[in-house]
Every structure is written in structure tokens, then in C-alpha cells.
N, C-alpha and C positions, 0 to 999 in steps of 0.2 A: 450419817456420813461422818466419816473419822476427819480429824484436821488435815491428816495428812493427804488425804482424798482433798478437799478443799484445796488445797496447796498445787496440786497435781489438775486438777480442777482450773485454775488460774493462771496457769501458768504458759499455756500454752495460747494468751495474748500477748504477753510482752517478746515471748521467741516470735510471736506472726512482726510484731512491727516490725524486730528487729529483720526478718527478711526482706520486709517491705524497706524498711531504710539502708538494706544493706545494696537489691537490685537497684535503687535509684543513684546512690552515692557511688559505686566501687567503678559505672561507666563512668561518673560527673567527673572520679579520682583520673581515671585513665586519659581521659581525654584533655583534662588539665596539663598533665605530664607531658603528654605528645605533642601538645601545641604550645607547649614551655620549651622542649627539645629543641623546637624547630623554630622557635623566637617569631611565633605567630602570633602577634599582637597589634589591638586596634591605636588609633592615635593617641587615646587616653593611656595606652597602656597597659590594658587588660585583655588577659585573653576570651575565646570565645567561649561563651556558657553553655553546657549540653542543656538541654530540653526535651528529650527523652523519643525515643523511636516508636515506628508502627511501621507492621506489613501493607505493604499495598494492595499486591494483589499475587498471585504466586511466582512471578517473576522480581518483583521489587519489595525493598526496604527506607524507609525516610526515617533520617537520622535528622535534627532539629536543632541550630544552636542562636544563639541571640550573637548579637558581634556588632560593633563598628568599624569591623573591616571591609574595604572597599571589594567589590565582589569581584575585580580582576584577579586583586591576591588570592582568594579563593580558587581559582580559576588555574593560579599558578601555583598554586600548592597540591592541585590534584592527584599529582603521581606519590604525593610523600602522604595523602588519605589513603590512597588504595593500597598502598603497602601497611599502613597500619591496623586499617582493615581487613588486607587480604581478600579484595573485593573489587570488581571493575567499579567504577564510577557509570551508569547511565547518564546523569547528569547534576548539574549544581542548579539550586534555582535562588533567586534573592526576593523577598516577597515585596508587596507594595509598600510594608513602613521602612523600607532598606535597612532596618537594623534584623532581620530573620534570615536563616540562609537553610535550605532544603538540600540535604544529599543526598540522591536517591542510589543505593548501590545493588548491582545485580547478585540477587541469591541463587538462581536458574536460569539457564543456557536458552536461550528459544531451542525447542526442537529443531530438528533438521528436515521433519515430514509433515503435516497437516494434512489427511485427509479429507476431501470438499463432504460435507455434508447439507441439506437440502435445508436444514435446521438453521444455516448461517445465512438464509435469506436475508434481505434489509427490504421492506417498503417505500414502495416512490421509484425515485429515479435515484433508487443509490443500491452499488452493489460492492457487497462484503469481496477484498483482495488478500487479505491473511493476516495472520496475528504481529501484532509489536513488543515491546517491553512494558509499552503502557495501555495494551488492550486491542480489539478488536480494529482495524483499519479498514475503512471503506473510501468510494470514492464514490462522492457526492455530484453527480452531473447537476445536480440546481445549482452549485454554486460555482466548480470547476467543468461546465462543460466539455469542454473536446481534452484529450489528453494523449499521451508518452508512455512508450514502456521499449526500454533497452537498455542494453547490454551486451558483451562479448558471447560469441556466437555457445550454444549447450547452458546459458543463463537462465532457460525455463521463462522468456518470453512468451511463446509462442502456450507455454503452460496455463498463464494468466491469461490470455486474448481469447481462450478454448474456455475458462473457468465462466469467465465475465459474461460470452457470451452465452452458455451452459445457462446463467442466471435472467438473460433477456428474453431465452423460450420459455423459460417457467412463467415468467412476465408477460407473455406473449404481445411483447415488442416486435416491431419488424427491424428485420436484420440483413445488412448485404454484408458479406466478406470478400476485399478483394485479396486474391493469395497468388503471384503469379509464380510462385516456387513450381506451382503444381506437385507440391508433395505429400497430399492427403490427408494433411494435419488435421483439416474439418471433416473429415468424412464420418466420425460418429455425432456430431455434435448438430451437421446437415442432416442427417437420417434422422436425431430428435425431433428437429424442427419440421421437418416433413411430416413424422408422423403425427404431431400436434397439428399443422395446419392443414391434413389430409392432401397430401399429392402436392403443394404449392410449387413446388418447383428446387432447382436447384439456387442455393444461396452462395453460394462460390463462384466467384466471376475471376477466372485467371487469362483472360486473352486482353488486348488494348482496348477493338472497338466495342466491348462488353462494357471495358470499365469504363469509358466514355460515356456510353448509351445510358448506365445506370445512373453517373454522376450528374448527368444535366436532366434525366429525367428527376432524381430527388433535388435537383437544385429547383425544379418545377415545384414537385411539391411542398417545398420550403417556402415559396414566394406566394402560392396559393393559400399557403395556411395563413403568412403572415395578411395576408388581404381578407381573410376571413377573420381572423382575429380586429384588424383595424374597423370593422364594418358593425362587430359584435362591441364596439369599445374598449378593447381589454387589449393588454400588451403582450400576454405570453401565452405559452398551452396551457397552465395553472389556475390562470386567470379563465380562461375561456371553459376550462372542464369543471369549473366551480359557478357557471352560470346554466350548467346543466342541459347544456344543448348537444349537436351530437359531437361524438368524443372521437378525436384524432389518437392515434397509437405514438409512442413514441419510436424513436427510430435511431438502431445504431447499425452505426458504420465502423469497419474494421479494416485497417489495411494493417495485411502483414506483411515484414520487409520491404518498410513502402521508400527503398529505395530500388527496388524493383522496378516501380515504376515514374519515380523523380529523377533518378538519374541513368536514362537512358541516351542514349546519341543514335538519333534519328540515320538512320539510311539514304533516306527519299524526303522531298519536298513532301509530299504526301502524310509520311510518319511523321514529319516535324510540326506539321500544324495537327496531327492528332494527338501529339503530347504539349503541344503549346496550350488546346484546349482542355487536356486532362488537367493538368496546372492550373489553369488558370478557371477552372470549373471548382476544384480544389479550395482554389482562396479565398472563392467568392463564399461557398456551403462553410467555409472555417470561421468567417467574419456575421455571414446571417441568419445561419440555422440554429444558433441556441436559444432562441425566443420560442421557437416553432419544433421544439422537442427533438431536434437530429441533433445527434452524440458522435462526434470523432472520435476513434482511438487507433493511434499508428502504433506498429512495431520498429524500432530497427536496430539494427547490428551498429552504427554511430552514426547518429544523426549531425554531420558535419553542413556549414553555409553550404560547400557546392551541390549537397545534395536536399535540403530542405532549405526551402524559401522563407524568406523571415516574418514574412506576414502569416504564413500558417504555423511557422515554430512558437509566435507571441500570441498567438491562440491556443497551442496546445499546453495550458497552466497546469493539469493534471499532470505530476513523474512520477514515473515508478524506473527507478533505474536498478542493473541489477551490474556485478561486480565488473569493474575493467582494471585493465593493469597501468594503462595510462593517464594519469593525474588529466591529460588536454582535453579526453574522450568523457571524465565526469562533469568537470568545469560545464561541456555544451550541454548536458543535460540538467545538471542540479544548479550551476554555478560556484560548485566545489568542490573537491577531494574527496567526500566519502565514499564513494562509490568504491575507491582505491584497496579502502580497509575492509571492503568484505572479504568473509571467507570464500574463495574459489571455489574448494570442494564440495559445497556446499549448494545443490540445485533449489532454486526458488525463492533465494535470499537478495531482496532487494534493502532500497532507500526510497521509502513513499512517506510521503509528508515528513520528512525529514529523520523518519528514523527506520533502524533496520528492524526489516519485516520480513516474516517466512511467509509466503504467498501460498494459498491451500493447492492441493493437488486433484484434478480432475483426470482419469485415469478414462480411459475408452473402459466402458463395459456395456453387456448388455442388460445389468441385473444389480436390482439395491436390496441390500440386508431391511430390514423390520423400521430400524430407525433413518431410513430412506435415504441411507452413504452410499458409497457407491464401493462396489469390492473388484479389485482390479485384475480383468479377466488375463492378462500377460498381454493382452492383443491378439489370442486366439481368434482366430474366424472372421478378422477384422482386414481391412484396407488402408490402413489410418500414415500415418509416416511418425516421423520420428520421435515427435512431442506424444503423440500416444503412444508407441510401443515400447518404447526404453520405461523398461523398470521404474519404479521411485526407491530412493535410495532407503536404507532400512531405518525406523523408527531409533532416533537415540540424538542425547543433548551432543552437541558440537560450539566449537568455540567458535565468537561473533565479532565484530564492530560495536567500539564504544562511541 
């Protein structure tokens, strides 16, 4: 080997370091500068020190810096990050030695479509509601029993109430839905569950003394389990199905637009104590049934005091709220404003567990591709109303809520 081979041989470690010291130093360089511009400095006087970034997952990036800057000015210097990154902000986070500060900025848009596939199951009593910025969202009935989902009217409520419960016949939970729109929304989701439980019946209850009859008959079997559980020693279905004796199903409940039936104005002496008793059957199942495996979930168009009672509103802890244009109409759901900032045109985009989530899409069909999705037949052949027939909007990123 000639020297000059040797030479050529060698040389090609000290150009590796220098690009290793060049990616580390040229952000440390930039970021210095921009938060010198902007006379972003901790008490001592120094600025914040970059600590170097990582992908999260394909929607995020965390950028890392050290600082004694109190995490409100963080907070207040948001809008002058994302211009210099050119990058929404998802979030700021301050870690537990309060000297670390996490930016996590969005690289990818959520989509605008999810398709439900069979694959996004969850185990237990928890069912997958669509993707986040920071990963998969589910709603956990162990811990969030009964729960919320609204929003202004084409918000794809009634999209997720069909998803959820799509997930509780795979589960083969039992299921009542009251719908008193009568507009067909369930009619493929009813036919699944039929054909799984051979013939059981219809699951759709849209008249008063139907809803009635169902309501105090499950408030029956609420108060039977819990005496069956108190007798076996154990407090909850969990408990009781871990002692191996016979096993209770779990049981959801679905009202949609359940101001349909909250806020009605009785005619008759007669209609009035049968909605006194729907109510008041209502509060009791909102307050005693999460021990004993029954799962609320309401829809509504806005859940305002005259038309939800506040003892079943501070039961239902589970939201998913999905866009309104009135800052009053997010506040009663969330207890704030985001709801505000979603994108409109955008069907299935909500605020669950506090961040915006595209909710998967369950489409009426009567046929799944290989990897067991479901392919959306247009609503050919079908009876369904409007949450099944209207199209989903075509696959492609759109702009969101920070």
C-alpha cells in the first residue's frame, strides 16, 4: 500500500467527526441566535441550551433544551418557536427537574380518513376511537365508565357511536341502542348483531315506552349483579369474573341524540310521569351500574343544563367532542375552547382526552377485504341513514388544531 493510499485510508475519520460535530453544533449555533434575537433568557442570564432532537412517532418531533426559564415564558414564546421552526407546536412539556423543556412540533397532518379495521381491536372493556398526534386513543370503560360524544350537527357522531358499538358485537357484549330519530343509522350494525346472536331481536329501541321498559329492566339487572357480586364478596364484574364462577356479559348502552329523549314536553299527565321515569331510571343506571359492567354513552348535538341533568352529565367523564363554532357549546363539554379550533371540514375530527383525534370510519358494508377492513359498499342494497350512506371524505392530510 503506497502512502498515499494510507493518507486516503485515514482520512476519511476525521471528515466522519467533523460531520458528527458539524449536525450537533450548526442547530446548538441556530438556536442560540434565535433565542438571543428574542432576548429569551433565564434569570442567570443565559440562554436555553439545545440537547438535541428525536422522531416520535410519524406524526411528532422533540426538540430538547436545558433552561431556567419558567415554563409560562415558554408558553409565551410559542408563536415566535413555530415561526422559527416553521412548524405547529403540538405541545410544550417541562419535565420533573423543571430545568428540561420538551417541544414536541408536528411534522404530519393527522389524515382526514381512517378506515376501521378489525386489527384496531383493544382487549377488556376498552374500545379503540381513532388516532392522535400522540398515538392510538381508546376509551377505557374500567376507568372512564359512562361517557359523551358531541358536537354540531354532520360532526360524525353518530360515526363513532356505530364504530364503538361495531367493537362490542365482536366482543359479544350485550347492547341496547336507543335512537329515537328513527333514521336507520343502526340498521347494519343491528343486522351484525343479529347475525352473531342468531335471531335475538331487534337492538334499536326508538319509541318512549320501549325506552322505559328497557331502562328499569337493565336498571334490574344492575342491582341483581350487584347482590350477586356482594354475596360472592367482591366489588365489581372483574372481581367476580376472576373468581371463576359464572360470568355476567358486559353491557352497553347507547343513546343517540339523547336529547330526543331528555328534552321532551310531555302532552299528557300520563307522558309526563313516563319521562319523569325515563330520567329518573336514567340517573339511577348513570350513578350504579359501573361496578356491574353497564357502559353509558350519549350522543348529542349540545349537551346544555335544560337538557341534561347534572347528575348524569358528572357521570358521563368520557368526551369526545367534536367541532362547534361556539366557544359556550365547548366550555359544557370539555370545559374549554378547543373544540372551537377544529377544522370544520373536516368529518370525524374530534377532542378526546384532550387532544385532536380523527375518529376511524365504519362504513355499512356487507364484505371485508383479507386483512378483515371493511370496503365501503356506497350504501348500495342497504337501509342505513345518513351516518352510513354519505361517503367518507377522500384520503389526504388536512390542516388541524394545535
Amino acid at each position: 500500500m503506497s502512502y498515499l493510499q494510507m493518507i486516503v485510508g485515514w482520512l476519511w475519520l476525521p471528515v466522519l467527526l467533523l460531520l458528527v460535530l458539524a449536525a450537533i453544533s450548526i442547530p446548538r449555533y441556530k438556536c442560540q441566535r434565535f433565542f438571543s434575537s428574542i432576548c429569551f433568557r433565564g434569570y442567570d442570564g443565559r440562554l436555553p441550551k439545545y440537547q438535541g432532537q428525536r422522531t416520535v412517532n410519524g406524526f411528532l418531533k422533540r426538540i430538547r433544551f436545558k433552561s431556567r426559564i419558567p415554563f409560562d415564558k415558554w408558553e409565551e414564546a410559542k408563536s415566535d418557536i413555530e415561526i422559527f421552526y416553521n412548524k405547529q407546536i403540538f405541545k410544550i412539556k417541562s419535565n420533573q427537574d423543571m430545568r428540561t423543556v420538551d417541544i414536541f412540533l408536528i411534522q404530519k397532518l393527522l389524515p382526514s380518513y381512517i378506515l376501521w379495521k378489525d386489527s384496531y381491536l383493544e382487549e377488556g372493556r376498552k374500545f379503540s376511537v381513532g388516532e392522535s398526534y400522540s398515538g392510538k386513543v381508546v376509551w377505557d370503560c374500567t376507568v372512564l365508565p359512562h361517557g359523551m360524544v358531541a358536537g354540531a350537527t354532520s360532526a360524525g357522531k353518530t360515526s363513532i357511536l356505530r364504530c364503538i358499538i361495531h367493537q362490542a358485537i365482536v366482543k359479544k357484549w350485550n347492547i341496547s341502542v336507543l335512537d329515537w330519530k328513527c333514521g336507520g343509522d343502526y340498521v347494519s350494525v343491528e343486522r351484525e348483531y343479529q347475525d352473531i346472536t342468531k335471531n335475538y331481536g331487534p337492538i334499536v329501541i326508538s319509541e318512549p315506552e320501549e325506552t322505559r321498559n328497557i331502562l328499569v329492566a337493565l336498571l334490574v339487572e344492575v342491582r341483581g349483579r350487584l347482590e350477586e357480586f356482594k354475596r360472592a364478596g367482591v366489588t365489581n364484574i372483574d372481581e367476580f369474573k376472576a373468581l371463576g364462577q359464572k360470568q355476567f356479559l358486559p353491557w352497553l348502552l347507547i343513546i343517540d341524540e339523547a336529547a330526543e329523549i331528555l328534552d321532551v314536553k310531555p302532552k299528557s299527565k300520563e307522558e309526563k310521569e313516563l319521562y319523569i321515569e325515563i330520567e329518573q331510571t336514567l340517573r339511577a343506571l348513570a350513578r350504579t351500574s359501573r361496578a356491574a359492567g353497564v357502559h353509558i354513552l350519549m350522543g348529542f348535538i349540545r349537551p346544555s343544563s335544560d337538557v341534561l341533568d347534572g347528575q348524569i352529565k358528572n357521570n358521563l367523564l368520557w368526551r369526545a367532542c367534536g367541532y362547534f363554532a361556539d366557544p359556550a357549546a365547548s366550555r359544557i363539554v370539555l370545559d374549554n375552547d378547543q373544540a372551537t379550533k377544529l377544522p370544520p371540514e373536516i368529518k370525524g375530527r374530534f377532542i378526546v382526552n384532550g387532544e385532536e383525534t380523527q375518529a376511524y370510519y365504519l362504513p355499512i358494508s356487507e364484505h371485508r377485504d383479507k386483512d378483515n377492513s371493511f370496503r365501503d359498499n356506497g350504501g348500495d342494497g342497504g337501509s342505513g341513514g345518513e351516518a352510513e350512506l354519505e361517503p367518507p371524505e377522500p384520503p389526504a392530510a388536512e390542516g388541524g388544531a394545535t
